[in-house]
N, C-alpha and C positions, 0 to 999 in steps of 0.2 A: 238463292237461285233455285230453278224450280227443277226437280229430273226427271226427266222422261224415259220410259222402256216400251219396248216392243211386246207387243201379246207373244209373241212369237219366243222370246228370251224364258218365257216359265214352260214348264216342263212337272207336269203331272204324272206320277205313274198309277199305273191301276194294268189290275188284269183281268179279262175274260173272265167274265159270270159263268158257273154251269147255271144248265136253260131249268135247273130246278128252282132255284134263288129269284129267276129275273118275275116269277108270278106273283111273290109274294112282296107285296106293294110295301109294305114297315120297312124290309130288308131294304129293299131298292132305296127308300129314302133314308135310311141312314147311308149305304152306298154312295149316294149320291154327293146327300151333304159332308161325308166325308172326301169327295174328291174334290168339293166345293173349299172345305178348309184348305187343302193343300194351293188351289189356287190363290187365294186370296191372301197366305200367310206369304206365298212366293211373292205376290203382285207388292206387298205393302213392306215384305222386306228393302223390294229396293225404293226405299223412302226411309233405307235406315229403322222402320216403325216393326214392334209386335204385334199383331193384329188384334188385340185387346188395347193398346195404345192408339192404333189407327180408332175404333170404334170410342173412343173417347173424345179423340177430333171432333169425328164427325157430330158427335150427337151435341158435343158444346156448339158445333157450327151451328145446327141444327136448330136448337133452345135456348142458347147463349148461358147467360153467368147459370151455376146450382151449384147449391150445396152440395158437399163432396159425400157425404155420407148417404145423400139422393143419389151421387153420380155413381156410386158404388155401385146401391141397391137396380136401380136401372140398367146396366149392363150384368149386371149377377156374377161382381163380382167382389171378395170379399175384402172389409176395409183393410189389411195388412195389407194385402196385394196391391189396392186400388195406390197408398203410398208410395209403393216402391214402384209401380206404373209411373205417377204424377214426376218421381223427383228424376226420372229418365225422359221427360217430354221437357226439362228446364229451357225456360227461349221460347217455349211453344204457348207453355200456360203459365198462369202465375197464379199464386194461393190468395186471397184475401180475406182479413176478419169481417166475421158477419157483424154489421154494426146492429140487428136486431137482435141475436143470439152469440153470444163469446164463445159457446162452448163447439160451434162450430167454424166451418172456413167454406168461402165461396170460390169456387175453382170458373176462371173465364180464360178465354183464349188470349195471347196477345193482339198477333196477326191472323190472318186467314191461315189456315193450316192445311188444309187437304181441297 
């Protein structure tokens, strides 16, 4: 069943820049992308998802089957991790032997995900 939230439901905090910070353009965009994280980790929690789990989704949506050791390397994130990711999306994705290469596993989506 699919859930729905209201933009309205996430709640960012952040405070007042001094007007020394808001010139220097690096600052601002880390600033920024970090108030961007907080959105998006709120947005994708209520989907139950971590937002490194959410970008996983998507990008199989995206590209469809790949090898998991590509799926790692393209979101940057390391193969332990990317494991313990995968075996928390069960239902979402499913593992498969590469029938060209054994020594790896193709990760696809079951259903449409996100």
């Amino acid at each position: 069943m699919a859930k729905t939230f209201q933009l309205s439901d996430i709640h960012v905090h952040w405070e007042p820049l001094p007007a020394s910070l808001t010139s220097i353009t690096g600052f601002m965009l880390y600033w920024v992308t970090g108030l961007a994280g907080q959105f998006y980790a709120q947005a994708v929690a209520k989907l139950s998802l971590e937002p490194q789990q959410a970008a996983i989704l998507q990008l199989l949506e995206a590209e469809g089957d790949i090898v998991q050791s590509r799926l790692a390397e393209r979101l940057c994130i390391n193969k332990a991790t990317m494991v313990f990711l995968l075996d928390g999306l069960k239902g979402l994705v499913e593992r498969k032997d590469n029938s060209s290469d054994k020594r790896t596993l193709i990760i696809r989506t079951r259903q449409t995900s996100l």
